[in-house]
Phi, psi and omega in degrees: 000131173304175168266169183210127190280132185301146156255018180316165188033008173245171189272167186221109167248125174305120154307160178291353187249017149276137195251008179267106157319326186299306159288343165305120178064050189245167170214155221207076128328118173258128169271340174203134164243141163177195181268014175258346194178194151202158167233105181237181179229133147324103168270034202189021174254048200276137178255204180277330191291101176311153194301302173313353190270337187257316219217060172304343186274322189256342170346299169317309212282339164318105173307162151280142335323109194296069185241211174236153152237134202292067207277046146125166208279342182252160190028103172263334159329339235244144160260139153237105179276141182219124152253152176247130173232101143314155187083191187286306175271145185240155195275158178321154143074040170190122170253154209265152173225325176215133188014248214262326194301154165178171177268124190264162179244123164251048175227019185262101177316125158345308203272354174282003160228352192317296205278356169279303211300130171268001173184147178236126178227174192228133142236131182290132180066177185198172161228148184213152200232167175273174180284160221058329162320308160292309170310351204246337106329320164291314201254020150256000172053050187273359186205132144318128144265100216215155169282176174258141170229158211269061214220326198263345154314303219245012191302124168289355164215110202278319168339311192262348196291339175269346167270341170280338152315310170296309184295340172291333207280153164319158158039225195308341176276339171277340175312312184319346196240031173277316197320110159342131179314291165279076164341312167301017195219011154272000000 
Protein backbone atom coordinates (compact mmCIF):
# COMPACT_ATOMS: atom_id res chain seq x y z
CA UNK A 1 0.00 0.00 0.00
CA UNK A 2 1.44 3.61 -0.74
CA UNK A 3 1.89 5.71 1.74
CA UNK A 4 -0.60 8.40 2.33
CA UNK A 5 -0.27 12.15 3.34
CA UNK A 6 -2.29 13.33 6.01
CA UNK A 7 -4.68 15.82 5.55
CA UNK A 8 -5.99 15.72 8.67
CA UNK A 9 -7.21 19.90 9.71
CA UNK A 10 -7.68 20.83 6.14
CA UNK A 11 -10.83 21.42 4.54
CA UNK A 12 -12.27 19.11 1.55
CA UNK A 13 -14.25 21.94 -0.45
CA UNK A 14 -16.94 20.23 -3.00
CA UNK A 15 -15.93 21.21 -6.92
CA UNK A 16 -19.07 22.54 -8.73
CA UNK A 17 -18.64 19.13 -10.67
CA UNK A 18 -19.42 16.73 -7.77
CA UNK A 19 -22.82 15.48 -8.78
CA UNK A 20 -23.44 13.42 -4.88
CA UNK A 21 -26.34 15.42 -3.54
CA UNK A 22 -24.79 14.39 -0.21
CA UNK A 23 -21.84 17.06 -1.14
CA UNK A 24 -23.14 19.70 -3.19
CA UNK A 25 -21.48 23.01 -2.17
CA UNK A 26 -20.41 21.07 1.15
CA UNK A 27 -16.70 22.21 2.77
CA UNK A 28 -15.77 19.21 4.79
CA UNK A 29 -13.36 19.39 8.08
CA UNK A 30 -11.04 16.63 7.95
CA UNK A 31 -10.51 14.86 11.35
CA UNK A 32 -8.70 11.69 10.64
CA UNK A 33 -6.60 10.83 7.24
CA UNK A 34 -4.41 7.98 6.96
CA UNK A 35 -4.00 4.81 5.06
CA UNK A 36 -6.88 3.30 6.54
CA UNK A 37 -9.30 5.77 5.66
CA UNK A 38 -10.62 9.42 6.23
CA UNK A 39 -13.36 11.42 8.38
CA UNK A 40 -14.83 14.19 8.32
CA UNK A 41 -17.62 16.40 9.43
CA UNK A 42 -19.89 18.97 6.84
CA UNK A 43 -19.51 21.98 7.96
CA UNK A 44 -22.15 24.25 6.09
CA UNK A 45 -25.19 21.65 6.96
CA UNK A 46 -27.37 22.97 9.61
CA UNK A 47 -30.60 21.55 10.37
CA UNK A 48 -33.77 22.72 11.87
CA UNK A 49 -33.09 20.73 15.21
CA UNK A 50 -31.62 22.81 17.98
CA UNK A 51 -28.91 21.73 19.74
CA UNK A 52 -31.13 22.03 23.41
CA UNK A 53 -33.69 19.14 21.55
CA UNK A 54 -30.69 16.22 21.64
CA UNK A 55 -28.11 17.50 23.80
CA UNK A 56 -29.62 19.72 26.49
CA UNK A 57 -26.76 20.15 29.10
CA UNK A 58 -24.62 21.55 25.84
CA UNK A 59 -26.71 23.97 24.40
CA UNK A 60 -25.43 27.11 26.26
CA UNK A 61 -22.10 26.05 25.42
CA UNK A 62 -23.22 25.92 21.35
CA UNK A 63 -22.28 28.51 18.66
CA UNK A 64 -24.63 30.25 16.47
CA UNK A 65 -26.81 29.28 14.62
CA UNK A 66 -27.58 27.33 17.82
CA UNK A 67 -28.67 23.89 15.86
CA UNK A 68 -26.85 19.91 15.24
CA UNK A 69 -25.91 20.19 12.10
CA UNK A 70 -25.55 17.24 9.48
CA UNK A 71 -21.81 16.60 9.31
CA UNK A 72 -22.46 13.84 6.59
CA UNK A 73 -24.65 10.75 5.27
CA UNK A 74 -23.10 8.16 7.86
CA UNK A 75 -24.58 7.28 11.33
CA UNK A 76 -26.90 10.16 11.44
CA UNK A 77 -27.83 8.90 14.90
CA UNK A 78 -24.66 9.33 15.92
CA UNK A 79 -23.50 13.25 17.81
CA UNK A 80 -20.02 14.55 17.08
CA UNK A 81 -18.88 17.53 19.13
CA UNK A 82 -16.16 19.38 17.47
CA UNK A 83 -14.41 22.34 19.30
CA UNK A 84 -11.90 25.09 18.83
CA UNK A 85 -9.86 25.80 22.59
CA UNK A 86 -7.54 28.28 22.37
CA UNK A 87 -3.78 27.65 23.98
CA UNK A 88 -1.32 24.80 24.15
CA UNK A 89 -3.65 22.66 26.64
CA UNK A 90 -6.76 21.46 26.41
CA UNK A 91 -9.62 20.22 29.18
CA UNK A 92 -10.29 16.70 30.43
CA UNK A 93 -12.62 15.44 27.54
CA UNK A 94 -11.76 17.15 24.61
CA UNK A 95 -8.84 15.98 22.08
CA UNK A 96 -6.94 18.49 19.82
CA UNK A 97 -7.13 16.94 16.38
CA UNK A 98 -5.75 19.72 14.25
CA UNK A 99 -4.19 23.14 15.70
CA UNK A 100 -6.91 24.82 18.02
CA UNK A 101 -9.61 22.27 16.28
CA UNK A 102 -10.39 18.99 18.52
CA UNK A 103 -12.96 16.70 19.39
CA UNK A 104 -15.22 17.16 22.72
CA UNK A 105 -16.41 13.90 24.64
CA UNK A 106 -20.05 14.08 25.03
CA UNK A 107 -20.39 11.90 27.90
CA UNK A 108 -17.80 14.44 29.49
CA UNK A 109 -20.10 16.85 31.74
CA UNK A 110 -20.48 20.38 30.04
CA UNK A 111 -19.37 22.60 32.65
CA UNK A 112 -15.67 20.67 32.95
CA UNK A 113 -14.99 22.32 29.63
CA UNK A 114 -17.36 25.75 29.32
CA UNK A 115 -14.83 28.02 30.48
CA UNK A 116 -12.02 26.50 28.06
CA UNK A 117 -14.27 26.26 25.25
CA UNK A 118 -13.85 28.87 22.29
CA UNK A 119 -16.54 27.41 20.11
CA UNK A 120 -18.91 24.54 19.98
CA UNK A 121 -20.76 22.93 17.12
CA UNK A 122 -22.84 19.10 17.34
CA UNK A 123 -22.91 17.25 14.38
CA UNK A 124 -25.49 14.20 13.54
CA UNK A 125 -23.00 11.81 11.55
CA UNK A 126 -20.45 12.37 9.93
CA UNK A 127 -18.42 11.53 6.34
CA UNK A 128 -16.26 8.90 5.60
CA UNK A 129 -14.16 7.19 3.05
CA UNK A 130 -12.35 3.69 2.69
CA UNK A 131 -8.84 3.46 2.23
CA UNK A 132 -8.26 4.98 -0.87
CA UNK A 133 -11.44 6.40 -1.62
CA UNK A 134 -10.55 9.91 -1.05
CA UNK A 135 -7.48 9.77 -2.91
CA UNK A 136 -9.33 8.62 -5.89
CA UNK A 137 -12.49 11.51 -5.58
CA UNK A 138 -9.02 13.87 -5.60
CA UNK A 139 -7.32 13.03 -8.63
CA UNK A 140 -11.22 12.62 -10.53
CA UNK A 141 -11.22 16.35 -8.85
CA UNK A 142 -14.35 16.10 -7.11
CA UNK A 143 -12.69 18.22 -4.10
CA UNK A 144 -10.57 21.45 -3.47
CA UNK A 145 -7.85 21.06 -1.02
CA UNK A 146 -7.52 24.14 1.40
CA UNK A 147 -6.13 24.91 4.48
CA UNK A 148 -8.58 25.29 7.81
CA UNK A 149 -8.96 28.31 9.94
CA UNK A 150 -10.30 27.66 13.38
CA UNK A 151 -13.52 30.32 12.67
CA UNK A 152 -14.85 27.90 9.62
CA UNK A 153 -15.69 25.53 12.71
CA UNK A 154 -17.51 27.90 14.04
CA UNK A 155 -19.27 30.70 11.16
CA UNK A 156 -22.51 31.90 12.29
CA UNK A 157 -23.58 31.70 8.48
CA UNK A 158 -22.98 28.43 7.95
CA UNK A 159 -24.71 29.17 4.38
CA UNK A 160 -21.84 31.29 2.84
CA UNK A 161 -18.91 29.07 3.89
CA UNK A 162 -18.20 27.55 0.68
CA UNK A 163 -17.98 30.72 -1.24
CA UNK A 164 -16.00 32.37 1.55
CA UNK A 165 -13.61 29.46 1.83
CA UNK A 166 -13.00 29.70 -1.99
CA UNK A 167 -12.73 33.61 -1.92
CA UNK A 168 -10.25 33.63 0.61
CA UNK A 169 -7.66 31.22 -1.61
CA UNK A 170 -5.21 32.52 -3.99
CA UNK A 171 -5.39 32.76 -7.83
CA UNK A 172 -7.67 30.86 -10.34
CA UNK A 173 -9.65 29.31 -6.87
CA UNK A 174 -11.00 31.84 -5.69
CA UNK A 175 -12.79 32.79 -9.00
CA UNK A 176 -14.52 29.22 -8.04
CA UNK A 177 -16.72 30.89 -5.72
CA UNK A 178 -18.43 32.98 -8.33
CA UNK A 179 -19.86 29.92 -9.75
CA UNK A 180 -23.57 30.03 -10.26
CA UNK A 181 -25.86 28.09 -8.07
CA UNK A 182 -27.60 26.85 -11.64
CA UNK A 183 -25.16 26.86 -14.35
CA UNK A 184 -28.07 26.53 -16.55
CA UNK A 185 -29.58 29.35 -16.15
CA UNK A 186 -26.17 31.50 -17.25
Amino acid sequence: MTEVSSLTGRLLVATPALTDPNFDRAVVLLLDHDDEGSLGVVLNRPTPVTVGDILEPWAPLAGEPGVVFQGGPVSLDAALGVAVIPGDEGPLGWRRVYGAIGLVDLETPPELLAAALGSLRIFAGYAGWGPGQLEQELTEGAWYVVESEPGDVSSPHPETLWRAVLRRQRGELAMVATYPDDPSLN
